[in-house]
DSSP file (Angstrom, degrees, kcal/mol; ACC not computed):
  #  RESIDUE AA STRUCTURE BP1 BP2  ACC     N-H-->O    O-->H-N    N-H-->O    O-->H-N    TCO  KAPPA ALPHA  PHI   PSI    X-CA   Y-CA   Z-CA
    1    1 A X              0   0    0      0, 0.0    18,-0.4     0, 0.0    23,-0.1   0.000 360.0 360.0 360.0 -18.7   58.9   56.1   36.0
    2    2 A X        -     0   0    0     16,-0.1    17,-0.6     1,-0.1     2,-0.3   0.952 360.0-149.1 100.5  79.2   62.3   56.4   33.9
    3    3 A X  E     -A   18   0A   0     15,-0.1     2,-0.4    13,-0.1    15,-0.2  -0.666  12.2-159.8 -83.0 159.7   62.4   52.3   33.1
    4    4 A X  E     -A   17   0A   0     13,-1.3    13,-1.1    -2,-0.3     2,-0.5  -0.969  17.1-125.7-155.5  98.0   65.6   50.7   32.7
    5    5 A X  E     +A   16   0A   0     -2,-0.4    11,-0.2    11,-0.2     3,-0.1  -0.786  30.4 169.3 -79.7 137.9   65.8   47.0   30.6
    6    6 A X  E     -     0   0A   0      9,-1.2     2,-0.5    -2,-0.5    -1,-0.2   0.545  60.2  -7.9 -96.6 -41.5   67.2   44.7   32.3
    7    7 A X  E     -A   15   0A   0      8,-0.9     8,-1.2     2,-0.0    -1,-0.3  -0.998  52.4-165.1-154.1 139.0   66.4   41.6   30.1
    8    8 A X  E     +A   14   0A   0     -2,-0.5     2,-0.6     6,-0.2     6,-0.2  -0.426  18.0 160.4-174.7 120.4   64.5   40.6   27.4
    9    9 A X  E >>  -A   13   0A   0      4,-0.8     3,-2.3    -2,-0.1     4,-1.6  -0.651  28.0-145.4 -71.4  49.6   63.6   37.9   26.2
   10   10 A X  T 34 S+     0   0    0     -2,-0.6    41,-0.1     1,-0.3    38,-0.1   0.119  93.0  18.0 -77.7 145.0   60.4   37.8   23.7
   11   11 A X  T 34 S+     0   0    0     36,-0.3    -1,-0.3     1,-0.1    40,-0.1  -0.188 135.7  44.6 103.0 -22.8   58.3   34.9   23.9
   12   12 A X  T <4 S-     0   0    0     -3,-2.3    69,-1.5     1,-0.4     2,-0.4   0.495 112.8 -46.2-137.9 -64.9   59.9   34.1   27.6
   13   13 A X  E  <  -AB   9  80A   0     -4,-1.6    -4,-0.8    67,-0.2    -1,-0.4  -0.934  27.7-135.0-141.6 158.5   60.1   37.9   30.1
   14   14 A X  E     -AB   8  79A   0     65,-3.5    65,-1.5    -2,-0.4     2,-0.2  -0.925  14.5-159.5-117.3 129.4   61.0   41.1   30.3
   15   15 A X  E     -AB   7  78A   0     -8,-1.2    -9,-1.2    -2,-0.3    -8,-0.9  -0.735  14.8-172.7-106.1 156.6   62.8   42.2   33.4
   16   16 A X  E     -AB   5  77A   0     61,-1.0    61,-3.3    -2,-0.2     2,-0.4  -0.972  17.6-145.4-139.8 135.4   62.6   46.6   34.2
   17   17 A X  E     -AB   4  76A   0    -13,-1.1   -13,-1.3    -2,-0.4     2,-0.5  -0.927   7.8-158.9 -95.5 141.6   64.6   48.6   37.0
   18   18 A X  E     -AB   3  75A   0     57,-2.8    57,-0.8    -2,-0.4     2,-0.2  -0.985  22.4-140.9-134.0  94.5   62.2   51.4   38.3
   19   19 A X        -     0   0    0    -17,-0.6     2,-0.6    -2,-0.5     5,-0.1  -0.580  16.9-118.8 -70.0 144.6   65.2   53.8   39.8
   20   20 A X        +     0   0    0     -2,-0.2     2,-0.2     3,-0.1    54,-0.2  -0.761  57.9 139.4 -79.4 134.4   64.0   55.4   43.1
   21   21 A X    >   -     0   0    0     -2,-0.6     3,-0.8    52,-0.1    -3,-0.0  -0.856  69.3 -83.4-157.7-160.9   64.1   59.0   42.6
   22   22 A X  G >  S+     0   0    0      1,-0.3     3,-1.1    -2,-0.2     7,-0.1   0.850 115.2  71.3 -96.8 -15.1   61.3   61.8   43.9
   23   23 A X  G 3  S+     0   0    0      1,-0.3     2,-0.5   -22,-0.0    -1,-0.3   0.928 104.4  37.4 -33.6 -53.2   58.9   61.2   40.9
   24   24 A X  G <  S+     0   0    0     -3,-0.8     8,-0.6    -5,-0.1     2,-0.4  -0.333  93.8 119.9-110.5  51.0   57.7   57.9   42.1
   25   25 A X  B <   -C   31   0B   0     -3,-1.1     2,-0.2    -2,-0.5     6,-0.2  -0.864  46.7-158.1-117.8 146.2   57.8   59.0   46.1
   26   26 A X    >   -     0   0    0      4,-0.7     3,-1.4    -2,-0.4     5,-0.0  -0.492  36.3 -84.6-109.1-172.4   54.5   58.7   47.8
   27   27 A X  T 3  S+     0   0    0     -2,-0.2    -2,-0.0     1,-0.2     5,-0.0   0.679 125.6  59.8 -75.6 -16.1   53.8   60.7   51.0
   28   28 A X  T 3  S-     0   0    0      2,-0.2    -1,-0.2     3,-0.0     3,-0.1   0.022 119.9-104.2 -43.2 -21.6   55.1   58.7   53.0
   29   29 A X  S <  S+     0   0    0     -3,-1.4     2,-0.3     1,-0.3    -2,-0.1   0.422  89.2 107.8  86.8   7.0   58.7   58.7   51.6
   30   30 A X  S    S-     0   0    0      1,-0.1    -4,-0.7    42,-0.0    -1,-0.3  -0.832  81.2 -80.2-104.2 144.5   58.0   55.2   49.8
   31   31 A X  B     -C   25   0B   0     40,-3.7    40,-0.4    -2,-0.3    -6,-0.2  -0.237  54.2-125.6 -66.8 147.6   57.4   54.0   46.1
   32   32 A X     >  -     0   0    0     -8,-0.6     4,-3.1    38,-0.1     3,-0.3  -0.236   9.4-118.6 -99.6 153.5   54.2   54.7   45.4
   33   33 A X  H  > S+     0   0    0      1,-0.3     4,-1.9     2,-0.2     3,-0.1   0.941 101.4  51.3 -48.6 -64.7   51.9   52.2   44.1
   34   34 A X  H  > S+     0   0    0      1,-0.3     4,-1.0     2,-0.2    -1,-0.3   0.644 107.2  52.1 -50.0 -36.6   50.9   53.3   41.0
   35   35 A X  H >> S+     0   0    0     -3,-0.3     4,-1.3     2,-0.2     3,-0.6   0.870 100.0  64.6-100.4 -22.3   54.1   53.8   39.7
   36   36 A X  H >X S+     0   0    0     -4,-3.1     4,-3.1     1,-0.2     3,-0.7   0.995 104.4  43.8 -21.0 -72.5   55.0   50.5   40.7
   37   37 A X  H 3X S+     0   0    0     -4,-1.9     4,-0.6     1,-0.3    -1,-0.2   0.781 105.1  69.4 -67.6 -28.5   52.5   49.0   38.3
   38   38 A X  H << S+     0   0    0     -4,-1.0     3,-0.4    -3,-0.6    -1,-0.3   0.804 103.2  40.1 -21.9 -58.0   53.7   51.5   35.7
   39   39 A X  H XX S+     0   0    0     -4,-1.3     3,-2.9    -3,-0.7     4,-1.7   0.910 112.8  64.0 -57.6 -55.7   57.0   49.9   35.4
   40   40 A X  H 3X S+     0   0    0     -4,-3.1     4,-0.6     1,-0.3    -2,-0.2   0.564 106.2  34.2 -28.9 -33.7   55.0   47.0   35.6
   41   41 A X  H 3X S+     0   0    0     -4,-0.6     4,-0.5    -3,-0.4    -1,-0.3   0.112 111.6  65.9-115.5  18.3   53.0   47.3   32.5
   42   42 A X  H <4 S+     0   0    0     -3,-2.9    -2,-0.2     2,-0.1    -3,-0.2   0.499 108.6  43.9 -93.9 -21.4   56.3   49.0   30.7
   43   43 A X  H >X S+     0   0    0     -4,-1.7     4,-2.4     2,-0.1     3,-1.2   0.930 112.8  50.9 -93.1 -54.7   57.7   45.7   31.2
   44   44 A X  H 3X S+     0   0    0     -4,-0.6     4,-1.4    -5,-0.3    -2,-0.1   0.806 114.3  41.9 -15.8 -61.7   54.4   44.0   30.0
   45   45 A X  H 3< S+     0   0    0     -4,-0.5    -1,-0.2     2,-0.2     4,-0.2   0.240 108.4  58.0-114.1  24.5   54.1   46.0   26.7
   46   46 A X  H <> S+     0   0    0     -3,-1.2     4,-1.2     2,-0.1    -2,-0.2   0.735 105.0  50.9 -95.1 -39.4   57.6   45.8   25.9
   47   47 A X  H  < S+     0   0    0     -4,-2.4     5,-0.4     2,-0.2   -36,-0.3   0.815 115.4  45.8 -56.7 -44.4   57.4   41.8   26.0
   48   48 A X  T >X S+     0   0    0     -4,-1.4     3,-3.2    -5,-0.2     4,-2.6   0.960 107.7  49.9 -64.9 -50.0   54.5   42.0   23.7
   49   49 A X  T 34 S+     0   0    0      1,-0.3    -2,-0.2     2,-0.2    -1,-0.2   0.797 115.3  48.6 -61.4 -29.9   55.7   44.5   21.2
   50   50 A X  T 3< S+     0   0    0     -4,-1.2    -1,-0.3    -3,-0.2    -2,-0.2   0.039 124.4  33.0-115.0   6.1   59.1   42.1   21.0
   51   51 A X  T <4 S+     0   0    0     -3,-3.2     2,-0.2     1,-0.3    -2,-0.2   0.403  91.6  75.3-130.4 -49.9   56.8   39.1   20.7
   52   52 A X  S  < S-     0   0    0     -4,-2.6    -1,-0.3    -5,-0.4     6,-0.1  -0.573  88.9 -91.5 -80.8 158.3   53.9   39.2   19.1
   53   53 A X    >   -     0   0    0     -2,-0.2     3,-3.1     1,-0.1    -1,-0.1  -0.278  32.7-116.9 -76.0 124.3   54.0   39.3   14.8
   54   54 A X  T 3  S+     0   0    0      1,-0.3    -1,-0.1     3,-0.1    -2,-0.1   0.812 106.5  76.4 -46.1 -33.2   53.9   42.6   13.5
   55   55 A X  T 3  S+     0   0    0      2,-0.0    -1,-0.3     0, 0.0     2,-0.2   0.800  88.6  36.8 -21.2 -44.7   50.6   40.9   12.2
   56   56 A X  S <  S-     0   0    0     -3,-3.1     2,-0.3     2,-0.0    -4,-0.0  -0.620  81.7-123.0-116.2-161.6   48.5   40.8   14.3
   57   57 A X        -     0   0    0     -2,-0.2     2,-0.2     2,-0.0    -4,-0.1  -0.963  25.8-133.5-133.4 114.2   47.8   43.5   17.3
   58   58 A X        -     0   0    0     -2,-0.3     2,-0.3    -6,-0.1   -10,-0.0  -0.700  13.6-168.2 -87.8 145.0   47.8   42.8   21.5
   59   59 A X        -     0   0    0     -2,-0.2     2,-0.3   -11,-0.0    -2,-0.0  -1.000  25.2-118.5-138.3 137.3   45.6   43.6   24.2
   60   60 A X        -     0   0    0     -2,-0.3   -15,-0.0     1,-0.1    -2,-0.0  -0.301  22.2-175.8 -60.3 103.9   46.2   43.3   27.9
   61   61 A X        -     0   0    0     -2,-0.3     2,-0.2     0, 0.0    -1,-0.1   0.577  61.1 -55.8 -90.5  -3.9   43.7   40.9   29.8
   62   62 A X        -     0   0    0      2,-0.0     2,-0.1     0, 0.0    -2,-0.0  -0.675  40.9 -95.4 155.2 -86.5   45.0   41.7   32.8
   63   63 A X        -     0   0    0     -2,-0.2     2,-0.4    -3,-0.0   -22,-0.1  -0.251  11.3-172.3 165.1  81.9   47.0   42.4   35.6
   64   64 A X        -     0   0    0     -2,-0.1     2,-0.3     2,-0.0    -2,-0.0  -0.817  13.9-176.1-123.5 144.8   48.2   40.7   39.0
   65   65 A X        -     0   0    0     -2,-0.4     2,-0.3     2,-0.0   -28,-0.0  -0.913  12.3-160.5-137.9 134.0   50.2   42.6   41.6
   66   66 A X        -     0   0    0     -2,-0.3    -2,-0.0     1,-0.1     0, 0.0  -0.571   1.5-166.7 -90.8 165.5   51.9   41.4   45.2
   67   67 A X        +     0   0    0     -2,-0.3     3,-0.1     1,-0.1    -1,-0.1  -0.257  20.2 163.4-145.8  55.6   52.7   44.1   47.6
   68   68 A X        -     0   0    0      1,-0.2     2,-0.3     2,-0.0    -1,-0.1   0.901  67.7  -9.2 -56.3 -50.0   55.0   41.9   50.1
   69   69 A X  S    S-     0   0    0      0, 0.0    -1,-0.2     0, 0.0     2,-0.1  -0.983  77.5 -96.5-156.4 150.6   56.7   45.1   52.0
   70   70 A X        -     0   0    0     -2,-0.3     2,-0.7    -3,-0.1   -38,-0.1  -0.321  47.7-143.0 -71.8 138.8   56.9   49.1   51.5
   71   71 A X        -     0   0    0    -40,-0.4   -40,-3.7    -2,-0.1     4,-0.1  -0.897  31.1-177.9-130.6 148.4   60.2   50.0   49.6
   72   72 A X  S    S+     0   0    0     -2,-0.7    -1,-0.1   -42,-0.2     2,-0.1   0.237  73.3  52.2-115.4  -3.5   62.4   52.7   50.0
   73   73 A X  S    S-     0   0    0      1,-0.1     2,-0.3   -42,-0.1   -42,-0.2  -0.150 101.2 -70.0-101.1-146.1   65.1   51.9   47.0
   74   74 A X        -     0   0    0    -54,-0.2   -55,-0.2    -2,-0.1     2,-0.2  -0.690  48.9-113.5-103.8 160.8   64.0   51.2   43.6
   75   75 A X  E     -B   18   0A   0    -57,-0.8   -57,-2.8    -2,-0.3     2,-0.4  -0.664  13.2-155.5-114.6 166.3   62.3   48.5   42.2
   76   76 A X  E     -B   17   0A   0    -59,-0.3   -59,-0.2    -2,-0.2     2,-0.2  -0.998  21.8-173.1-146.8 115.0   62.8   45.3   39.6
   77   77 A X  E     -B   16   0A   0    -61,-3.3   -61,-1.0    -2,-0.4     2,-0.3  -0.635  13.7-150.2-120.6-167.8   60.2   44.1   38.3
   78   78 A X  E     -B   15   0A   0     -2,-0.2     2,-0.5   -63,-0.2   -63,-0.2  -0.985   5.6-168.7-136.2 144.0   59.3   40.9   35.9
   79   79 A X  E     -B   14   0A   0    -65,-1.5   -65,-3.5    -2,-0.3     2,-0.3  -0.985  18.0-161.1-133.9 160.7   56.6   40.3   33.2
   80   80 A X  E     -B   13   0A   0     -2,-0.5     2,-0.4   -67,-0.3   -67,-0.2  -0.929  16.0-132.4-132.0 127.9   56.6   36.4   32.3
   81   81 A X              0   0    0    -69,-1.5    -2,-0.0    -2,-0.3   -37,-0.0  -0.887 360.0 360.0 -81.3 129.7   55.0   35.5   29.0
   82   82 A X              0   0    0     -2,-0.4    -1,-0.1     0, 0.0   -70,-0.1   0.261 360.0 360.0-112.0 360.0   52.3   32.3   29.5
């Protein structure tokens, strides 16, 4: 999905730009789900890897996505550490 940091913060976010280009196109001529959530968990396991202690080892409990309106640019996404 060719990710882009925008921010990062470890312990607090990581922000990702997802460029539209035809890789992430769905049939429809919109970005496709899947790669949505790709960037989405690139953002995810970059914020872990930048947080947690080279000790120890993380694993992903799970996952939330909204899906407000079909997009035709590129996307920005966020993962928020809790």
């Amino acid at each position: 999905v060719l990710p882009r940091i925008q921010e990062l913060v470890p312990g607090s976010h990581c922000t990702v730009r997802i460029p539209k280009w035809w890789g992430v196109n769905n049939h429809i001529g919109t970005f496709h789900a899947i790669a949505a959530l790709n960037g989405a968990e690139a953002a995810m396991g970059l914020l872990a890897e930048a947080t947690v202690p080279p000790t120890h080892r993380w694993i992903p409990r799970g996952m939330h996505a909204d899906y407000p309106a079909k997009s035709t640019g590129g996307l920005t996404v966020t993962a928020a550490a809790q």
